[in-house]
C-alpha positions, 0 to 999 in steps of 0.5 A: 500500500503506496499511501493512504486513501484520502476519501475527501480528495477528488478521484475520477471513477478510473483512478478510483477503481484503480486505487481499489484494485490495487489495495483489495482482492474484491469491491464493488463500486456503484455510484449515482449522478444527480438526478435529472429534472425528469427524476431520473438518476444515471447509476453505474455499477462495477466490481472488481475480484471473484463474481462470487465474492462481489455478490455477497458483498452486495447481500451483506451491504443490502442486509446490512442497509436493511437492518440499519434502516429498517426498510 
């Protein structure tokens, strides 16, 4: 690991998916632009690592958001 992560600089998605690459055998990234006037949001999603391990990633966020919200 070159350097710590600063979360508050500003990264392309590019050089973010990088950065992750480098530091971690998996991640999943998805993020959102602002929402159009319409109401509509551009979401993007990728991963990087064992598609496996990318999916329980996703359930145990999903799980996770669930229950800290209790939706």
């Amino acid at each position: 690991m070159d350097r710590p992560i600063n979360w508050k600089e500003s990264l392309s998605r590019q050089d973010l998916r990088q950065l992750l690459t480098e530091r971690y055998a998996c991640f999943v990234l998805i993020t959102c632009g602002e929402p159009t006037q319409q109401g509509k949001i551009e979401v993007e999603m990728s991963y990087d690592g064992d598609a496996s391990l990318a999916a329980y990633l996703i359930e145990t966020a999903q799980s996770y958001i669930e229950d800290s919200t209790g939706v």
